[in-house]
C-alpha positions as CSV (number, residue, x, y, z in Angstrom):
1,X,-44.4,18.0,-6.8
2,X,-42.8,21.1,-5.3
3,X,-45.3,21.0,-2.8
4,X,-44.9,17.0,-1.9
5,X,-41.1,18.1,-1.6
6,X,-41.6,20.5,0.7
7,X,-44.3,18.7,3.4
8,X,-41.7,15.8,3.4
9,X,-38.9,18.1,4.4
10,X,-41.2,19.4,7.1
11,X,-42.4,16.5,8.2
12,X,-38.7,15.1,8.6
13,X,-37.6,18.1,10.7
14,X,-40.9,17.4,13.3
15,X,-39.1,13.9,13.5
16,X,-35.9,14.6,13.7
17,X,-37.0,16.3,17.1
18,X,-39.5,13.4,17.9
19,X,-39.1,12.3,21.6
20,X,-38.4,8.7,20.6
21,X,-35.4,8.0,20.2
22,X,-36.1,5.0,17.5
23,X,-38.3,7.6,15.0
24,X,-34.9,10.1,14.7
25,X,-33.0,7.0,14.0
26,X,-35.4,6.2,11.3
27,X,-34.6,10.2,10.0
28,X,-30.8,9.7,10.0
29,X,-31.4,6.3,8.0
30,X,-33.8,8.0,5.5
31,X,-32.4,11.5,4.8
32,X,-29.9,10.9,2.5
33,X,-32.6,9.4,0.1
34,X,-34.5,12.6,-0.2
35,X,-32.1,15.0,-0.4
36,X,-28.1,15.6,-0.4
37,X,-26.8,16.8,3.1
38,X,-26.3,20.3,2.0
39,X,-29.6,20.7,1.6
40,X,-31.1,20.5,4.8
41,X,-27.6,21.4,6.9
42,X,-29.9,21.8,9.9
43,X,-31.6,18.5,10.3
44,X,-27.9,17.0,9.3
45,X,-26.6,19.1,12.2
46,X,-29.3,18.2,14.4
47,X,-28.5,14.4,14.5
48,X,-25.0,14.5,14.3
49,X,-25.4,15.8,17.8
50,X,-28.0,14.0,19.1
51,X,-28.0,12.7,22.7
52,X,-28.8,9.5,21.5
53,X,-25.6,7.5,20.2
54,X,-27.3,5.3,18.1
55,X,-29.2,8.5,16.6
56,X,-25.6,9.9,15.7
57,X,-24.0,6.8,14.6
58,X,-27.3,6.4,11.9
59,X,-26.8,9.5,10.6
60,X,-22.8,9.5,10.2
61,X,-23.5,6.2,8.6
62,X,-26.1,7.7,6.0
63,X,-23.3,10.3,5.0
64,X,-20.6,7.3,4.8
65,X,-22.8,5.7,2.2
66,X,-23.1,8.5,-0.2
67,X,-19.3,7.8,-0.7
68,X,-19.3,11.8,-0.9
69,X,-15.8,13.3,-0.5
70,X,-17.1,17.0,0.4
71,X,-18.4,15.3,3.0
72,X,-14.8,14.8,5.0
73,X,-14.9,18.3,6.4
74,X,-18.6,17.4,8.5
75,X,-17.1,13.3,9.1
76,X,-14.0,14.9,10.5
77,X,-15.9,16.7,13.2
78,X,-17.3,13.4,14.4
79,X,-13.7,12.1,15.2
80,X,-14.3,13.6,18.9
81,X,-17.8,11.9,19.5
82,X,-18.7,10.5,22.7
83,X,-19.4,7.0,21.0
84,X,-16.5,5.0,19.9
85,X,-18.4,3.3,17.7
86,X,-19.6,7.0,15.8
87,X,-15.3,7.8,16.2
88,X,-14.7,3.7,14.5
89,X,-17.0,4.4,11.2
90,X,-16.0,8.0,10.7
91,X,-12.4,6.7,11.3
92,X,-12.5,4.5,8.4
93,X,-14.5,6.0,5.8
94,X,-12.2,8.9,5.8
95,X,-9.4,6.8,4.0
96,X,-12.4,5.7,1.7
97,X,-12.9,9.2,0.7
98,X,-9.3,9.4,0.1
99,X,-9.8,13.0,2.5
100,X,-5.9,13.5,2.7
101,X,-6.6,16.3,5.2
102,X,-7.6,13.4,7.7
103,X,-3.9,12.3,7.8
104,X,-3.4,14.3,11.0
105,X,-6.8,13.5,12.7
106,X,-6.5,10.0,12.2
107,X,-2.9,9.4,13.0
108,X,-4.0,11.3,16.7
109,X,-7.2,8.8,16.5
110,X,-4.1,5.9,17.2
111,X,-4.1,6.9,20.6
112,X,-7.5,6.3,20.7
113,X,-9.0,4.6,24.0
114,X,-10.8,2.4,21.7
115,X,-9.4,-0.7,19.8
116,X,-12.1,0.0,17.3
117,X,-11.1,3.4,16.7
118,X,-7.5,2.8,16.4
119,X,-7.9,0.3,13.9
120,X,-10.4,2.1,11.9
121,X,-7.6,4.8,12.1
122,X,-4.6,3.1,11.3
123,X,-6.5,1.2,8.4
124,X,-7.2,4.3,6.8
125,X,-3.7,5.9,6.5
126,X,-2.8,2.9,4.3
127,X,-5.4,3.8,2.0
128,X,-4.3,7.6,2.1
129,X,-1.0,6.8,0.8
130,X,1.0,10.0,3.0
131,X,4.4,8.6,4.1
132,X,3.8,10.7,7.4
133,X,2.2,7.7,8.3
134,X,4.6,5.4,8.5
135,X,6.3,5.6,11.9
136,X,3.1,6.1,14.1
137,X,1.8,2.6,11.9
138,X,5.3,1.0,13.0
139,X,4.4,2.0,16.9
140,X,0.7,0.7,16.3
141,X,2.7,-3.1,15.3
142,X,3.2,-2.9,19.6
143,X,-1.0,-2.4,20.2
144,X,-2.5,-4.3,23.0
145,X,-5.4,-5.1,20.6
146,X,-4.6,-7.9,17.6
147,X,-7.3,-5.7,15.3
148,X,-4.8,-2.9,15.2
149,X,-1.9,-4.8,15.1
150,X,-3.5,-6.6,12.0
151,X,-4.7,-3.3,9.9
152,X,-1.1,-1.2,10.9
153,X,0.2,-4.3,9.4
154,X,-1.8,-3.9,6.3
155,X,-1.0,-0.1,5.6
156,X,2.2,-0.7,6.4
157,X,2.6,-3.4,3.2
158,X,0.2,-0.8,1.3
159,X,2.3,2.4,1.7
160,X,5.5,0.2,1.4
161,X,8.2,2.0,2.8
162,X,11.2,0.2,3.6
163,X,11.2,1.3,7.2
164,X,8.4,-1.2,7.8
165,X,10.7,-4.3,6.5
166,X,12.3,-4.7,10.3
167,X,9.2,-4.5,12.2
168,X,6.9,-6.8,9.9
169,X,9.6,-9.7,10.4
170,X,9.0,-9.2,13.8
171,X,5.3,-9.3,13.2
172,X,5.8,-12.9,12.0
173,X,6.0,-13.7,15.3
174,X,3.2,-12.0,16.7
175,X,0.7,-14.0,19.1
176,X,-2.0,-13.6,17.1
177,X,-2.6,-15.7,13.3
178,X,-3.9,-13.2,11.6
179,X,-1.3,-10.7,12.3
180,X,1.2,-13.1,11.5
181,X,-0.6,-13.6,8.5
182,X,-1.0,-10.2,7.4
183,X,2.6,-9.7,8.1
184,X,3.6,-12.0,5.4
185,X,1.7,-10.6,2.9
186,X,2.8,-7.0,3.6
187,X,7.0,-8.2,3.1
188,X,5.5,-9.7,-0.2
189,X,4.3,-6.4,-1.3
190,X,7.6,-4.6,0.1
191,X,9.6,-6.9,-2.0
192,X,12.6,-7.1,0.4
193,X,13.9,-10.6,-0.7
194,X,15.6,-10.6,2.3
195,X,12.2,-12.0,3.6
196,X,12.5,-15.0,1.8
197,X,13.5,-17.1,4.3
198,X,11.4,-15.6,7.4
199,X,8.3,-16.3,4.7
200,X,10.1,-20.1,3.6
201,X,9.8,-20.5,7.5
202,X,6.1,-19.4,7.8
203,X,4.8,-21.7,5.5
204,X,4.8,-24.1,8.2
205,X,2.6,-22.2,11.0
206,X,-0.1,-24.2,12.2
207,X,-2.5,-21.8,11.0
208,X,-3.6,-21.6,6.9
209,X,-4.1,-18.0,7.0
210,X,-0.5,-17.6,7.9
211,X,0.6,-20.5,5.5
212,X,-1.6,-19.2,2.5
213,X,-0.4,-15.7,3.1
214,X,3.1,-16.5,3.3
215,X,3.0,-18.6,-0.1
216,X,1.1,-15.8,-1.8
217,X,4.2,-13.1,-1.1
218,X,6.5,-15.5,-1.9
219,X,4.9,-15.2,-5.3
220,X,5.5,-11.2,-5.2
221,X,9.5,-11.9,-4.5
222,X,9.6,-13.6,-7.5
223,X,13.0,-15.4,-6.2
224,X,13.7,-18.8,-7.7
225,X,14.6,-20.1,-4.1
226,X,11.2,-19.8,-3.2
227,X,10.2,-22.7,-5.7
228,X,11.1,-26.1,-3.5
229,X,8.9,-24.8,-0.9
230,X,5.7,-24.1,-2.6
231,X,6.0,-27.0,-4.9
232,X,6.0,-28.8,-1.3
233,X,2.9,-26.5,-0.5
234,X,1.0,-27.9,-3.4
235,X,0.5,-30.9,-0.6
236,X,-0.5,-29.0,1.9
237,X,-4.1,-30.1,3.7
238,X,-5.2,-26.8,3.0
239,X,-6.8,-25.7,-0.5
240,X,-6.2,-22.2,0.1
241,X,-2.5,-23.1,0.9
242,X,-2.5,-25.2,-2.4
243,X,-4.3,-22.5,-4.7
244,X,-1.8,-19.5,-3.8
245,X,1.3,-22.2,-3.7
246,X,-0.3,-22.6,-7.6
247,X,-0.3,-18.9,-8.3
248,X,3.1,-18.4,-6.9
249,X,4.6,-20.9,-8.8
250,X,3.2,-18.8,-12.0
251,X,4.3,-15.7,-10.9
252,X,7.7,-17.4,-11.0
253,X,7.9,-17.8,-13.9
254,X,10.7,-20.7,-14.1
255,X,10.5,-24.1,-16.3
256,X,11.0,-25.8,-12.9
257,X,7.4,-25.4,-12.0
258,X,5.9,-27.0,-14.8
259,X,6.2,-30.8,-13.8
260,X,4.6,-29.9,-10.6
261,X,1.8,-27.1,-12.2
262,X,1.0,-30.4,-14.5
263,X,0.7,-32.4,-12.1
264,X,-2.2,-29.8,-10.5
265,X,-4.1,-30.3,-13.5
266,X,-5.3,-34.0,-12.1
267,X,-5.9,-32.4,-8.8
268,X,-9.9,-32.7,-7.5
269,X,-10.1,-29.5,-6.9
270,X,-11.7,-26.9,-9.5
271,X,-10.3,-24.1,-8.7
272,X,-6.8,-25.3,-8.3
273,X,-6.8,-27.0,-11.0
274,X,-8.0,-23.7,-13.0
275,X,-5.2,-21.8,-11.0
276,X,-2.9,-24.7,-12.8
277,X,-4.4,-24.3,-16.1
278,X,-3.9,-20.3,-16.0
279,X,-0.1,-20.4,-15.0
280,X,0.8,-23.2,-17.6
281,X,-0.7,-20.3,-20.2
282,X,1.6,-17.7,-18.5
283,X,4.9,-19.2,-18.6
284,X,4.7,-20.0,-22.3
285,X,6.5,-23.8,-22.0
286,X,5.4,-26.2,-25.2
287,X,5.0,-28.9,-22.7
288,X,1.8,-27.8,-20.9
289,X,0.3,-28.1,-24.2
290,X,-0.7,-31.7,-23.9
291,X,-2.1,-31.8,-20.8
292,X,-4.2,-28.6,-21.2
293,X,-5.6,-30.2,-24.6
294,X,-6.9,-32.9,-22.3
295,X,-8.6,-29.8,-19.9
296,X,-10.6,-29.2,-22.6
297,X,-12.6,-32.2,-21.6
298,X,-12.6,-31.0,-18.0
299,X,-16.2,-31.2,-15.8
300,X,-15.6,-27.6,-14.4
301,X,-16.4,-25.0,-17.3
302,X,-14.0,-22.3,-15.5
303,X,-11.0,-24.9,-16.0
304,X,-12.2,-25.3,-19.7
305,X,-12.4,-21.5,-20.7
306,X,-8.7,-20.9,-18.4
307,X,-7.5,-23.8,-20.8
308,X,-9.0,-22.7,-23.7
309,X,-7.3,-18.9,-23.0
310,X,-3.9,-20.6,-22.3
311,X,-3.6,-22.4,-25.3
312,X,-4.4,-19.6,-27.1
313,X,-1.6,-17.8,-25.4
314,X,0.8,-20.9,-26.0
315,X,0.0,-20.7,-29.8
316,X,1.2,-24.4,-30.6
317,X,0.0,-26.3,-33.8
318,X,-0.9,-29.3,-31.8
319,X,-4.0,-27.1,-29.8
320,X,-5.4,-26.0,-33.3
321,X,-7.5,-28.8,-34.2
322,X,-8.4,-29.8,-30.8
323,X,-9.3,-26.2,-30.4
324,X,-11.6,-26.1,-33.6
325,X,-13.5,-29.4,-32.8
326,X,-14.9,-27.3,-29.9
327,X,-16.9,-24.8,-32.0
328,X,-19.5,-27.0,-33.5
329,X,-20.9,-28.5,-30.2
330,X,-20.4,-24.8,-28.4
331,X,-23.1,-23.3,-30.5
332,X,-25.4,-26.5,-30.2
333,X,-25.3,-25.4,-26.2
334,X,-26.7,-22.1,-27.4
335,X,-29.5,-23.9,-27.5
336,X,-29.6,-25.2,-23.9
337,X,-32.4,-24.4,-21.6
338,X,-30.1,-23.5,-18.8
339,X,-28.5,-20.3,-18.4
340,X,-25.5,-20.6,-17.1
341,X,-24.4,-23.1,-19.9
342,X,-25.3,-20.5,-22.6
343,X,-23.3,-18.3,-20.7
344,X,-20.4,-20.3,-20.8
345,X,-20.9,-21.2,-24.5
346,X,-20.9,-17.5,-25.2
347,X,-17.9,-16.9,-23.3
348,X,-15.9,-19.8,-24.8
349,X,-16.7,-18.7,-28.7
350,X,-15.3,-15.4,-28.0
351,X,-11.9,-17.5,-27.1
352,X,-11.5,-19.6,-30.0
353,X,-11.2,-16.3,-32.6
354,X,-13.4,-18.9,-35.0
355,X,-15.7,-16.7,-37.3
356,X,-18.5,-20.2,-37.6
357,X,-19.3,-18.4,-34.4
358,X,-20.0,-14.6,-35.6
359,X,-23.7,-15.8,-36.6
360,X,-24.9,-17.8,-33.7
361,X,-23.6,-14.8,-31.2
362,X,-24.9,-12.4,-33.0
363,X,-28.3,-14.0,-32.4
364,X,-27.8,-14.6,-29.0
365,X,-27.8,-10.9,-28.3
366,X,-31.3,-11.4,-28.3
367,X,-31.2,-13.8,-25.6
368,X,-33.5,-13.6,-22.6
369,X,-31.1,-14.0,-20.0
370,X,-28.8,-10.8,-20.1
371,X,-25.7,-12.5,-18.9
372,X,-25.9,-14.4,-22.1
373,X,-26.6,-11.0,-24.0
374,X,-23.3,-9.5,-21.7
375,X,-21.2,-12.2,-23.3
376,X,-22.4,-12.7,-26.3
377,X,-21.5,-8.5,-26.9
378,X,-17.9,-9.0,-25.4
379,X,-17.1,-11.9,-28.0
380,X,-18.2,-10.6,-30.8
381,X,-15.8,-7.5,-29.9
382,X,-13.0,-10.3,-29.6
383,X,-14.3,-11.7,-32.9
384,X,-13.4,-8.6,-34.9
385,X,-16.3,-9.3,-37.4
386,X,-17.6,-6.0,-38.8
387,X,-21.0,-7.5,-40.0
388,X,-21.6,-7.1,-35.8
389,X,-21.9,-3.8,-36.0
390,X,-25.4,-3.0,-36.5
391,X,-26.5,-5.7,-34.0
392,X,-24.1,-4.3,-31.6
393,X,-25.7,-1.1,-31.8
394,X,-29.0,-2.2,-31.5
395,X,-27.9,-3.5,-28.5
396,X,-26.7,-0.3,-26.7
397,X,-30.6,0.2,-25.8
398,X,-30.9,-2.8,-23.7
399,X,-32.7,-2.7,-20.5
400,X,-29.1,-4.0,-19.1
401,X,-26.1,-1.6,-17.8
402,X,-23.4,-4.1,-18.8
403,X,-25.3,-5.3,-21.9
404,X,-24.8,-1.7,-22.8
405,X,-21.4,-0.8,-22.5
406,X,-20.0,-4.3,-23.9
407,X,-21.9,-3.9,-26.9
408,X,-20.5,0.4,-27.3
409,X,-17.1,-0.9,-26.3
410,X,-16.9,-3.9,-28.7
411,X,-18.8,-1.6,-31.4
412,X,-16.2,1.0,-31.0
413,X,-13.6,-2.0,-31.4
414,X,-15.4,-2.9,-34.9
415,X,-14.9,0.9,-35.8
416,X,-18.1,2.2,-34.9
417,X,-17.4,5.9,-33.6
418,X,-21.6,5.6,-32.8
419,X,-20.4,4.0,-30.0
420,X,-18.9,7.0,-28.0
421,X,-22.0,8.5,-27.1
422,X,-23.2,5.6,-25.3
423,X,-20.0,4.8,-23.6
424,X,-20.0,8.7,-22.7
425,X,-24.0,7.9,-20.8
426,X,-22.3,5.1,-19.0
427,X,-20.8,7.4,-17.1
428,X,-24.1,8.1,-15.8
429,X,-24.9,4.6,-14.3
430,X,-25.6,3.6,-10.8
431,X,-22.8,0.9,-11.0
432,X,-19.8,1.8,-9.9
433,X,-17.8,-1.2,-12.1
434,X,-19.4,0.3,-15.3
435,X,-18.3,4.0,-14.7
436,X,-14.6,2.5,-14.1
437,X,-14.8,0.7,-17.3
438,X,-16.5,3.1,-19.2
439,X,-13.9,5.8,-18.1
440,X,-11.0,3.5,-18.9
441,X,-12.5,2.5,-22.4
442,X,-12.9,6.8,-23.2
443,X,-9.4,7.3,-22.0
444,X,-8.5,4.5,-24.7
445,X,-10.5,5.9,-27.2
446,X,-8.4,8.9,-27.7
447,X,-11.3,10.8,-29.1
448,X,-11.4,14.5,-28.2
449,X,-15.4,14.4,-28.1
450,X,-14.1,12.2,-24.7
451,X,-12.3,15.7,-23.1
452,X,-15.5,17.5,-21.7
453,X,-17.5,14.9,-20.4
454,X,-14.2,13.4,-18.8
455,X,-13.5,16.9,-17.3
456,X,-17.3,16.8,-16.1
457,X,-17.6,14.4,-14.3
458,X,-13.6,14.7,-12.8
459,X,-15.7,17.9,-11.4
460,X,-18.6,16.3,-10.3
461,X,-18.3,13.0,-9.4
462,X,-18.1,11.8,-5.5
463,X,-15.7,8.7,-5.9
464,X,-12.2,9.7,-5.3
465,X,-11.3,6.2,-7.4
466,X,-13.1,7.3,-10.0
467,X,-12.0,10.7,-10.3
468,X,-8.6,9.8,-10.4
469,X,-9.7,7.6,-13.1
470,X,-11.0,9.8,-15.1
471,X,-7.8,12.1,-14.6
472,X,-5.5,9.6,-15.8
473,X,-7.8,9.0,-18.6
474,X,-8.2,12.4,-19.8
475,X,-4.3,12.7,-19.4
476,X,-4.2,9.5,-21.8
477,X,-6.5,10.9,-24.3
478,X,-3.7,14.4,-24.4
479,X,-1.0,12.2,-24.8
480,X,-2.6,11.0,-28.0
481,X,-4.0,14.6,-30.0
């Protein structure tokens, strides 16, 4: 094997020097997948500085993937590459990486000859997070190129500082609709209700990306004057107008909105009428209950499980029995042939807290399909029945990554400490979802078996999101001792 290891590294090296142009390329795509970049720093080296751009741009791409933040210091060199479109990617993975030492770089990479480049740049300071960046985003609003404009606009509402607040209303008035757009839904996020009314005025552009925009921050104002306007948005010709008007009005939060949120529930569209169904749950009125019994009957399954969770949530005696007669013909469509409605079956038992249901789940962690094994382990967690233990551990061999962790997080849930150990291996996965979860679930556990793989992987791991993850969850698990 040694041996194999070895002829391949050679024989990349004689390509990486071939005379065509398209076999180096090939190098640069492959050579992460053989071995990490510190390995071979010479063949790395090599087509970083190719004469070929499309050589160099392969090969800065290959490192991008690995999501690898020692990587920043051998990205960062590549800010100064002939080819703008080498300077664009390195430019906006850095602030993926979360490489706060790029903060200078990239705020000179504004200046940029390139549009590309400078948006790439000014996208990435909002995902650093370093206030330093704030004024040179606020000069970017004034860029030639709408693509700038648009992402300075978007760090700006991500780094919210209130120096931005005077120069995004302007930006509602920018040439271009997806500035305008983005505008609006960086005041939401700065929370300055004195943009109510510069936001009221923008849910009337001719363009839905500005209208949508402007009645999702309207939701993040949370300002009661904001109510007559997207109740008159819920008409709009737009659905994606209509389905953010819908969230808004939840967000809200006031018994003004239920008439209209009601009247949603009738609307022909699925997914605003699940939108409905969802903030009728959150702001806890008795008179939604009614008309989210009758969504129980609705033809979309996502409107059924979102009325099913918000009557929960309401808790009123009329949704009991309604609520019950759903069981019985849930765990007949156990039974059904297709997948998806086993899946929703599953899902909806876990909702309805109804142990006739403990039995038939536990079986269908056996099921074929896994997403009806994924489900079936999150329920029984919700269930809270302790004769799922066993088959809940059985389960945390499956052949399925998610299948796995459900069934160690709801065993854990049951009070099986068994369950540790396998939520500790999901750390391991290739999917990035299950290593946030499985981190979040072992900061929860407040288990000090949790500390030194927590503090492992903190050391090893190459996802700055994930690291920080892990930080906050071993600071949770201190908290608790």
């Amino acid at each position: 094997m040694k041996n194999q290891i070895i002829l391949s590294l050679a024989q990349l090296r004689r390509q990486a020097k071939d005379a065509d142009e398209k076999v180096r390329r090939n190098v640069a795509r492959e050579l992460t997948k053989f071995c990490q970049p510190e390995q071979v720093p010479d063949i790395v080296q090599a087509l970083l500085t190719d004469t070929h751009w499309a050589v160099r741009l392969e090969m800065v791409r290959s490192l991008c993937a690995l999501q690898d933040r020692r990587l920043a210091d051998i990205l960062l060199t590549r800010l100064d590459d002939r080819s703008s479109k080498v300077r664009g990617l390195v430019a906006r993975t850095l602030g993926r990486l979360n490489a706060k030492e790029a903060v200078t770089p990239l705020t000179a990479c504004l200046q940029d000859r390139d549009w590309w480049v400078r948006g790439g740049a000014a996208g990435s300071l909002g995902e650093l997070g370093d206030q330093e960046a704030v004024e040179p985003l606020i000069a970017c609003l004034g860029d030639q190129h709408y693509w700038v404009r648009y992402r300075a606009a978007e760090s700006l509402g991500k780094l919210r500082d209130e120096r931005a607040f005077a120069p995004l209303l302007t930006c509602l008035q920018d040439p271009h609709e997806s500035v305008r757009g983005q505008a609006a839904e960086s005041l939401g996020q700065l929370g300055d209700i004195g943009a109510l009314e510069p936001l009221v005025t923008s849910l009337n552009d001719q363009y839905p990306v500005v209208r949508w925009s402007a009645a999702k921050a309207l939701g993040y104002l949370k300002d009661s004057r904001a109510i007559a306007p997207l109740i008159t948005c819920l008409q709009d010709k737009n659905e994606s107008v209509r389905g953010y008007a819908v969230q808004s009005l939840g967000k809200l939060a006031d018994r003004q909105t239920i008439g209209p949120l009601i009247t949603c529930l009738q609307n022909r569209n699925s997914t605003l009428r699940a939108y409905a169904a969802l903030a009728l749950g959150q702001l806890g009125d008795s008179r939604a209950v009614e008309p989210l019994i009758t969504c129980l009957g609705d033809s979309n399954h996502w409107v059924q499980l979102t009325a099913i969770r918000s009557l929960q949530k309401l808790g009123d005696p009329r949704s009991t029995a309604p609520l019950r007669a759903l069981v019985e013909p849930l765990i007949a469509s156990l039974q059904n042939q297709n997948d998806a409605e086993r899946t929703y079956a599953t899902e909806a038992l876990g909702e309805l807290s109804d142990k006739r249901a403990v039995r038939p789940l536990i079986a269908c962690l056996e099921d074929a399909a896994w997403q009806v094994r994924r489900a079936a382990a999150e329920s029984l967690g919700k269930l809270g029945d302790p004769q799922a233990v066993e088959p809940l551990f059985d389960r945390l061999q499956d052949e399925n990554d998610w299948v796995r962790f459900l069934a160690a997080e709801s065993a854990w849930k049951l009070g099986d400490a068994r369950a540790i150990e396998t939520m500790i291996a999901c750390l391991n996965t290739d999917n990035h979802w299950i290593r946030l979860k499985a981190i979040e679930s072992l900061g929860l556990f407040e288990d000090k078996r949790t500390i030194e793989p927590l503090c492992a992987f903190v050391e090893s791991s190459n996802n700055a999101q994930e690291r920080e993850a892990a930080q906050a969850a071993l600071q949770f698990v201190a908290d608790g001792q």
